[in-house]
C-alpha positions in Angstrom: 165.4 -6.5 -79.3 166.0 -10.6 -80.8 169.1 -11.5 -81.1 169.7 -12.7 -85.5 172.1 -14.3 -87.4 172.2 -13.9 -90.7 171.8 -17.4 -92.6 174.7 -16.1 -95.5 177.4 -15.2 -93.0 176.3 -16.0 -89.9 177.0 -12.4 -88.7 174.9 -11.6 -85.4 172.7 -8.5 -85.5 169.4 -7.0 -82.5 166.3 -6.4 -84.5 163.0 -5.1 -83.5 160.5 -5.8 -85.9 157.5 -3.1 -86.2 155.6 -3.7 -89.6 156.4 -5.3 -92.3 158.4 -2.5 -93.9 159.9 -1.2 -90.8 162.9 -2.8 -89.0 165.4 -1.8 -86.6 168.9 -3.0 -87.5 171.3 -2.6 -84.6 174.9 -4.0 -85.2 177.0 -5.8 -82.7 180.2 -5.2 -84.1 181.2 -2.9 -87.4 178.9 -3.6 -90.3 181.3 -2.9 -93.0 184.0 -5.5 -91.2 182.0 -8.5 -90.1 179.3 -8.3 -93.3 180.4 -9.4 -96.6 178.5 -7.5 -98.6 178.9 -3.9 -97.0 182.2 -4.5 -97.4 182.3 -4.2 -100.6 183.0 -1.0 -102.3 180.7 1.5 -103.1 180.3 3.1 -106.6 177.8 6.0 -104.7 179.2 6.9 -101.5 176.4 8.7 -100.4 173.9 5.9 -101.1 172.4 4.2 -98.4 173.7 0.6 -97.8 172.3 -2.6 -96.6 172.3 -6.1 -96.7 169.9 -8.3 -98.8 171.1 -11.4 -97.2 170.4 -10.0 -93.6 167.1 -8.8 -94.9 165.9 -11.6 -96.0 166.6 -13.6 -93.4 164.5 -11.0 -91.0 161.8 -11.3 -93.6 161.9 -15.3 -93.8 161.8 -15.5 -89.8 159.1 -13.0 -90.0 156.9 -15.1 -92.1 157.6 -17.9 -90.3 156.2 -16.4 -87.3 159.9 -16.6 -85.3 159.9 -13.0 -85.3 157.3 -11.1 -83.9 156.0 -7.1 -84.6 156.9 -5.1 -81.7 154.1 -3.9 -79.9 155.8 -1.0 -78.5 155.5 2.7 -79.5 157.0 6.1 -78.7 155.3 9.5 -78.2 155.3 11.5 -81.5 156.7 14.9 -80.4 153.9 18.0 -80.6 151.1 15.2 -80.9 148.4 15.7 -78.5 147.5 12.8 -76.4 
């Protein structure tokens, strides 16, 4: 995982990168504290929530080439290899 830091709040987050739709998100300290926008109030409390500042900034260093896709992939359980 790459250690990024969001370009609106400067909060730091680990990503792992493995298409262009798919990211892994893992938060160094609580989301809802440290990142302005989750802490907002929700009208739907079962929606899910994210960022849109984080996410672009993943998606801009993405297209710039800082961030790359992971290369590595886990065994699909009851798949035949």
């Amino acid at each position: 995982m790459r250690q990024v830091s969001c370009r609106h709040c400067g909060n730091r987050v680990l990503i792992e990168k493995y298409s262009n739709a798919h990211t892994s998100v893992q938060w160094l300290e609580d989301s809802e504290q440290v990142c302005p926008e989750l802490a907002r109030p929700s009208d739907n409390p079962y929606a899910q929530r994210s960022c849109s500042s984080l996410r672009q900034t993943i998606n801009d260093l993405a297209d710039a080439g800082a961030v790359e896709m992971s290369e590595r992939s886990y065994p699909v359980p009851g798949s035949l290899y």
